[in-house]
LOZA-976226 format. One record per residue (C-alpha): residue in three letters; x, y, z. Coordinates in steps of 0.25 Angstrom, whole numbers, padded with zeros to 4 digits, always signed. Layout:
N
ALAXYZ ...
END
This chain:
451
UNK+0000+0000+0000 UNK+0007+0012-0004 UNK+0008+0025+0008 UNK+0009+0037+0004 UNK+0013+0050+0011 UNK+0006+0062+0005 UNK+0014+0076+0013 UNK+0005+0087+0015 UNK-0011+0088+0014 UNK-0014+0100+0006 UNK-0021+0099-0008 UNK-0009+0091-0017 UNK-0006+0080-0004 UNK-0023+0078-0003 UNK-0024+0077-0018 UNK-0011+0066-0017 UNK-0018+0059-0007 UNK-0031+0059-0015 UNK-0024+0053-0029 UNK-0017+0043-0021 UNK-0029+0035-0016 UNK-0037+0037-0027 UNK-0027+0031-0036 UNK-0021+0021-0027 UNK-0030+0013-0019 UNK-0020+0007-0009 UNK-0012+0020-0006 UNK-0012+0025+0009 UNK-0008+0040+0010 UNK-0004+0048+0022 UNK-0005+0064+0020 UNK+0004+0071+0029 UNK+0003+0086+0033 UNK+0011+0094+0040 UNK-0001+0102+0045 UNK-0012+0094+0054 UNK-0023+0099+0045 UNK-0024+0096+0030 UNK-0027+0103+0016 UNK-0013+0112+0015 UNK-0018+0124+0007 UNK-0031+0120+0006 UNK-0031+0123+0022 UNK-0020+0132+0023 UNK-0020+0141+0010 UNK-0033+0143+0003 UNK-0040+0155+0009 UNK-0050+0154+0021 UNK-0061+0160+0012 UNK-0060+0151-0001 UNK-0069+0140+0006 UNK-0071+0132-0008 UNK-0055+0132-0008 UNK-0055+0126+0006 UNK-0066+0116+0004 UNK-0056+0108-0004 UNK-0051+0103+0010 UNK-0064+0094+0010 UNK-0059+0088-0003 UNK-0045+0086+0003 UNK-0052+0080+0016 UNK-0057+0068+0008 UNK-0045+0064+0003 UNK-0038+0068+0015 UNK-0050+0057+0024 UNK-0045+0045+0012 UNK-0045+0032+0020 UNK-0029+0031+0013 UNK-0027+0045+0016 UNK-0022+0049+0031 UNK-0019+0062+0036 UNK-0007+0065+0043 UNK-0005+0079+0047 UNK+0005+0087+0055 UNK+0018+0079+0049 UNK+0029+0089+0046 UNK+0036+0081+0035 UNK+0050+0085+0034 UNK+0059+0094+0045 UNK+0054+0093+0059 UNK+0043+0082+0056 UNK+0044+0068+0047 UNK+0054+0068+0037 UNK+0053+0066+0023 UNK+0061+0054+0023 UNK+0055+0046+0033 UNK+0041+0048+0028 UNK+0046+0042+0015 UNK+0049+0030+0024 UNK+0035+0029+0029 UNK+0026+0030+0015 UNK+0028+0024+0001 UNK+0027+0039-0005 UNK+0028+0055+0000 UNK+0019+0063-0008 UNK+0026+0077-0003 UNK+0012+0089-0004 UNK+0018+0098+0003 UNK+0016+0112-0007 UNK+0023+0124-0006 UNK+0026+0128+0008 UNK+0031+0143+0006 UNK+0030+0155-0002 UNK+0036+0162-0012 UNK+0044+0175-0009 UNK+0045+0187-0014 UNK+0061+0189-0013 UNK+0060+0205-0012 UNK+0065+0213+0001 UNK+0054+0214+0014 UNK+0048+0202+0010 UNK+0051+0196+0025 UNK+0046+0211+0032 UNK+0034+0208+0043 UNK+0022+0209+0036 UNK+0026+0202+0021 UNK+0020+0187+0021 UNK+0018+0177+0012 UNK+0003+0174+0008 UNK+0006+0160+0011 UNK+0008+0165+0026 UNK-0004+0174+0026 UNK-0013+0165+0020 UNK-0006+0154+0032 UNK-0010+0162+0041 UNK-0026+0164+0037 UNK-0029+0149+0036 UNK-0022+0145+0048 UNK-0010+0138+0045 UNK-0004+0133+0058 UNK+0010+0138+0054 UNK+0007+0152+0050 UNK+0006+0162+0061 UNK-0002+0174+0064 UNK+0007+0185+0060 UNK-0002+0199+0058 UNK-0002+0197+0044 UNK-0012+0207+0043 UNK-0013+0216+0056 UNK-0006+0232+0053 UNK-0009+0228+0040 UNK-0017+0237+0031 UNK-0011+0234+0017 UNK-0007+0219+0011 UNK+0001+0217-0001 UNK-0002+0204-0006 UNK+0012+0200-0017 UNK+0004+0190-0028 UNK-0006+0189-0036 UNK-0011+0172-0036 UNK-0022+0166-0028 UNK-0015+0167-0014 UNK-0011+0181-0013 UNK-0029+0184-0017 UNK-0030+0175-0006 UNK-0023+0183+0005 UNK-0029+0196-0004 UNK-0043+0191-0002 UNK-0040+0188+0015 UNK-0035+0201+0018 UNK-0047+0208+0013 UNK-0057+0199+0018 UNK-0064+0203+0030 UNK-0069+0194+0041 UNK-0082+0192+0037 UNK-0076+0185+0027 UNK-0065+0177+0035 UNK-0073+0173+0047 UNK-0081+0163+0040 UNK-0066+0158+0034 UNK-0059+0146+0044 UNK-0046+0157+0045 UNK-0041+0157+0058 UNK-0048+0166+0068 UNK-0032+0173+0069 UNK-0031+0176+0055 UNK-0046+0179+0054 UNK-0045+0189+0067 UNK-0034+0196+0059 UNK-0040+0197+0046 UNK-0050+0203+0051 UNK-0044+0213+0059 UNK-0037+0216+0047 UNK-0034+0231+0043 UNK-0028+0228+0027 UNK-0036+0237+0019 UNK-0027+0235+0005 UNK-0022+0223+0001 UNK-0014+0222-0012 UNK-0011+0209-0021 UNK+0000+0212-0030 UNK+0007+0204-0044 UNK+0020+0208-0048 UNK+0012+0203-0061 UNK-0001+0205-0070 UNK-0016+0203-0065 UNK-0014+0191-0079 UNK-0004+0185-0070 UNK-0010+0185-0059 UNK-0010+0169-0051 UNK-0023+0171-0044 UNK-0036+0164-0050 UNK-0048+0173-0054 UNK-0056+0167-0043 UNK-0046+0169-0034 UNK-0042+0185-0039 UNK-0060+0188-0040 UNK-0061+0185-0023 UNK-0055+0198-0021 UNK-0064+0206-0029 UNK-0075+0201-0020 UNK-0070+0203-0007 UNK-0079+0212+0003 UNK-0074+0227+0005 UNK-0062+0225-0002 UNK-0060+0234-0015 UNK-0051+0226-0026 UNK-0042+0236-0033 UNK-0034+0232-0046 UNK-0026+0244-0054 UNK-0030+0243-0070 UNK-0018+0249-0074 UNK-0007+0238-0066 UNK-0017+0227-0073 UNK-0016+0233-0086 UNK-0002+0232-0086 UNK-0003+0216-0089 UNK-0004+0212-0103 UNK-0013+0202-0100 UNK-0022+0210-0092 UNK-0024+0219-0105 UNK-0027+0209-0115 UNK-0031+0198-0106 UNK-0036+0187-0120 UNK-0023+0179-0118 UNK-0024+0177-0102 UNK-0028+0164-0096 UNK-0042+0162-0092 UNK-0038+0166-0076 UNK-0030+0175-0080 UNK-0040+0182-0090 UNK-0052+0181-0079 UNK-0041+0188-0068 UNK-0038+0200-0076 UNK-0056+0200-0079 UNK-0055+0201-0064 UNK-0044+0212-0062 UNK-0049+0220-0073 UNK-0063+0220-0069 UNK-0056+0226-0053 UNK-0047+0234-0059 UNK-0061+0241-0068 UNK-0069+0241-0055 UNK-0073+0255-0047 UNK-0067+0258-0036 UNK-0072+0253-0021 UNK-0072+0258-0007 UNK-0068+0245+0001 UNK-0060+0245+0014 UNK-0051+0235+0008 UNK-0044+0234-0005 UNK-0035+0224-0013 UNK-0029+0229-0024 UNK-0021+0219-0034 UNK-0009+0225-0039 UNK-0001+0219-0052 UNK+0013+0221-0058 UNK+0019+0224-0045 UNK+0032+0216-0040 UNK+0036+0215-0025 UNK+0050+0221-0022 UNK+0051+0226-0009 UNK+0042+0225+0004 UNK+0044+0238+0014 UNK+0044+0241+0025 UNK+0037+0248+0036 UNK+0038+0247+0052 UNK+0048+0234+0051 UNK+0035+0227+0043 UNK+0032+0228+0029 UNK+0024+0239+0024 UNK+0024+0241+0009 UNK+0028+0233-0004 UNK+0036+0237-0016 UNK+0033+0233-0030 UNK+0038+0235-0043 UNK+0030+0236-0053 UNK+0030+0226-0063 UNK+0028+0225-0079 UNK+0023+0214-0089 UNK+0037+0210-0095 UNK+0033+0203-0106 UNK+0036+0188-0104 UNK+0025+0186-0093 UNK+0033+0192-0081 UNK+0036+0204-0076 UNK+0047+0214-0076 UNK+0047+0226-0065 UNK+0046+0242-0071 UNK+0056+0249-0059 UNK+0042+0255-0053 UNK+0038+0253-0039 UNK+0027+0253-0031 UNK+0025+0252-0016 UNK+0013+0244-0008 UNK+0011+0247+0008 UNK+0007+0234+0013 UNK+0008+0229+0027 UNK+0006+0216+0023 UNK+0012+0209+0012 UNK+0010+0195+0007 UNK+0016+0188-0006 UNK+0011+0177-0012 UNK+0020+0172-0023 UNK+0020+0159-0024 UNK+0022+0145-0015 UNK+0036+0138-0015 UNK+0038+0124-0010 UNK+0050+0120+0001 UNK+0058+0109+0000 UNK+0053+0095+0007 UNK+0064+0089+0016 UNK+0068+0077+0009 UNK+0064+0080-0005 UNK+0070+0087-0016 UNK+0066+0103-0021 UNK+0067+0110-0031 UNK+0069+0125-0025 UNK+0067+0133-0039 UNK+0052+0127-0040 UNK+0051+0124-0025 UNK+0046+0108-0028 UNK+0049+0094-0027 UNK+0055+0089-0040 UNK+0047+0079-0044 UNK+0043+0069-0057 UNK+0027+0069-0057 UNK+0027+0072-0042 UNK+0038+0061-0040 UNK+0049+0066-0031 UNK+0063+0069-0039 UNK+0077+0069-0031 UNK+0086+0075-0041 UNK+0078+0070-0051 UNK+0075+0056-0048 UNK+0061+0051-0042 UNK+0061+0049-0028 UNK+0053+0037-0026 UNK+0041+0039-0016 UNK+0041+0054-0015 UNK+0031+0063-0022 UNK+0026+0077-0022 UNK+0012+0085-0026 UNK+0008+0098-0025 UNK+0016+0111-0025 UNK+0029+0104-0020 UNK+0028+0097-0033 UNK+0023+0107-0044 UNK+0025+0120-0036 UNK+0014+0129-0029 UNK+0005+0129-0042 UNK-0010+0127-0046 UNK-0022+0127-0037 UNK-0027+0116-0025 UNK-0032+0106-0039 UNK-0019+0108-0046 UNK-0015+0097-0033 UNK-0023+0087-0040 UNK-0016+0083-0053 UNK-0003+0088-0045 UNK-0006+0077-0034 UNK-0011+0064-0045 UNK+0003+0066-0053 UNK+0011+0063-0040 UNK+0000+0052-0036 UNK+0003+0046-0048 UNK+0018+0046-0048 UNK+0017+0039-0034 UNK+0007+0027-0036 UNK+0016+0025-0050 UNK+0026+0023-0041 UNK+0018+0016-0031 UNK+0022+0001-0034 UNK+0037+0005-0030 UNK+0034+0016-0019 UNK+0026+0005-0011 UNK+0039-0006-0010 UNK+0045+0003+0002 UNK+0039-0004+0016 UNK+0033+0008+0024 UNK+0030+0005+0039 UNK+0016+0001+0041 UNK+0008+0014+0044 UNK+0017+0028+0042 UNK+0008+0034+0052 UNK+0015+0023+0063 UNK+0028+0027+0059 UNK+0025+0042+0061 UNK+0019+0040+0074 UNK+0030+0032+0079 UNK+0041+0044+0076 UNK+0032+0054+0084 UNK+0024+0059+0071 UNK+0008+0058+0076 UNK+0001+0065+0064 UNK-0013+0074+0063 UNK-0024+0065+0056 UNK-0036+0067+0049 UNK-0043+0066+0064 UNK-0034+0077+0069 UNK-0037+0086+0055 UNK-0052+0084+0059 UNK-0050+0087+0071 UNK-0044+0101+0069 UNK-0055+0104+0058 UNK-0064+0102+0071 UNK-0057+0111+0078 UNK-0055+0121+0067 UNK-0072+0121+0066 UNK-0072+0123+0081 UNK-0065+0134+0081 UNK-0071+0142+0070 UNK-0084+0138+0078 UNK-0079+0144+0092 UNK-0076+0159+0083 UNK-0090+0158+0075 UNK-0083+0153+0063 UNK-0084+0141+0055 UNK-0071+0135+0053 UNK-0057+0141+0061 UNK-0044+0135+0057 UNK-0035+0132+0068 UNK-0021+0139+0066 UNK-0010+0134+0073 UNK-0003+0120+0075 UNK-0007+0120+0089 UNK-0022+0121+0088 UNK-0022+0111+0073 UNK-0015+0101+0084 UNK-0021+0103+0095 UNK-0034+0101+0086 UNK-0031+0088+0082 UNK-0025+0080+0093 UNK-0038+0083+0100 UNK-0045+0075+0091 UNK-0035+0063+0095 UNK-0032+0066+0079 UNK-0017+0060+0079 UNK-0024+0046+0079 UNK-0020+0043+0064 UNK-0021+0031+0058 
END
């Protein structure tokens, strides 16, 4: 009977998981999270308010409630928890799902100054990951500069304009919440360094903001007129074509008289954030020009933008796994059809799906075909991975070296929780945002009793 491990619980390891025991009838498999709750972004990066999103989850669950799939969460694989190599030992084949852990940076002087974040920390924060930390992301501020122009940076657009009306009935954590609330940032600025027909956010994603309570949307004709493509638009792709519709029908729009506004900003370029009071205070761009060749090229003109908050979202990048190879320029695991390479040969009974395989590309469904290739490569190789002896049960051997796992019970148990607590503050659902709280959660349901 083939065991397989499956290393993290987000979308790509759930939808591994799923095309395993659909496709092989006798395969047992383990998916192991560091975190004691499951889903990965799914739970931890899609906004509170984009419940259909969210819903997803219950999809997942299924999979996730297989009577061949288990649930081990809180197992740190690598430094400081299970090595690599030893959970090699215990299971026929890894599947490594473990997406792109960090962000991109911006590389320009201030980038560290109090005050400058990554989206990815920000949007942390709201959706209660137990890592992130209550930082005053938004308190003194009354001006965000948000660096990006894809789905993520409308994301943090949309949540600091909207108002509690609208976040209460959300399960954000009462902290994040509370603050939000109280918050005093009337203009909030999305910025591309690019064109509005270069833009990465979807036309669903970019029309939310137009529809958000007292908040006016403001988009200069003249810095979208400047992108070819925004002129004579024929050409575009369909999402790019139905964004410009969008921005064009904004930027044509008479003026309002709102108490918040969100003005998006293109064909700016980051260089500098400034300082004011030992925290940052203002951005420096340079403006940019259409070079021709798809890019950009800068013209020598600046311009600044007070901000005392500042979050950049440019991209994901993966971190290297102990134990496996990496590929720094592209920040992935080398790999032939989702098969492990080490310098270029297949390393028999190691796999990877997901952003660690293909980079921090596509949407949540673009997992699927992502997630069957590897599948595929492993059961291929399933008739040789299966002649190594493994111990009995992998769970036995963990236990035995002081691993005693989170299982579906304990998961259950803190949704139980979670729904309590949202109750006890006349809210629906409340996430729980620390480790302590997840765990405490858990054991008291007696939820380390895997088997």
């Amino acid at each position: 009977m083939l065991r397989v491990a499956v290393v993290g619980s987000g979308p790509s390891g759930v939808y591994t998981a799923q095309n395993l025991v659909q496709l092989d009838p006798g395969v047992l498999v383990d998916v192991l999270d560091r975190l004691p709750c499951p889903y990965g972004l799914v739970r931890y990066g899609v906004a509170p308010d984009h419940e259909k999103i969210k819903s997803l989850q219950n999809n997942l669950r299924t999979v996730l409630e297989h009577e061949r799939v288990r649930f081990l969460g809180g197992i740190q694989v690598g430094p400081g928890g299970l090595p690599a190599a030893r959970l090699r030992e215990l299971y026929h084949a890894v599947v490594y799902c473990v997406g792109a852990a960090t962000d991109r940076h911006l590389g320009i002087p201030g980038e560290d100054l109090p005050g400058s974040w990554s989206a990815t920390q920000f949007v942390s924060w709201y959706s209660a990951h137990p890592d992130s930390a209550d930082d005053g992301f938004v308190r003194d501020a009354r001006s965000a500069v948000v660096i990006g122009v894809g789905n993520v940076a409308v994301d943090v657009t949309r949540m600091l304009a909207r108002g509690p009306a609208e976040l209460s009935p959300t399960d954000m954590p009462q902290a994040a919440l509370s603050s939000l609330s109280a918050s005093r940032v009337s203009d909030i600025h999305m910025v591309g360094r690019r064109g509005p027909s270069q833009a990465r956010f979807t036309t669903k994603e970019l029309r939310e903001l137009g529809g958000l309570p007292n908040t006016e949307l403001l988009v200069d004709p003249a810095e979208l007129e400047i992108d070819p493509g925004y002129v004579e638009p024929a050409a575009l792709p369909a999402v790019q074509r139905r964004n410009v519709d969008v921005l064009r029908g904004w930027a044509e729009a008479p003026a309002q008289d709102a108490p918040r506004r969100i003005r998006l900003r293109f064909f700016l370029r980051p260089v500098e954030l400034l300082a004011d009071g030992g925290r940052v205070g203002a951005v420096r761009f340079e403006r940019t020009e259409p070079d021709g060749r798809g890019g950009v090229t800068g013209t020598g003109r600046y311009e600044e933008i007070e901000a005392q908050l500042v979050l950049r979202s440019v991209g994901y990048r993966g971190v290297p796994l102990e134990g496996l190879p990496f590929d720094a320029a592209s920040g992935t695991v080398p790999h032939l059809a989702g098969r492990v390479l080490r310098a270029g040969v297949v390393a028999p009974g190691e796999y990877v799906a997901g952003w660690i395989k293909r980079g921090p590309t596509g949407v949540i469904g673009t997992n699927r075909p992502c997630a069957k290739e590897t599948v595929l490569s492993l059961l291929e190789d399933a008739p040789v991975l299966v002649r190594k002896e493994l111990p009995e049960d992998p769970l036995a051997a963990l236990r035995a070296e002081g691993i005693e796992p989170v299982s579906w019970t304990g998961w259950q148990a803190i949704e139980q929780a979670e729904a309590a607590l949202g109750a006890s503050l006349g809210r629906s659902v409340v996430k729980l945002a620390d480790w302590e709280s997840l765990l405490a959660a858990a054991r008291a349901a007696g939820s380390q009793q895997v088997s």
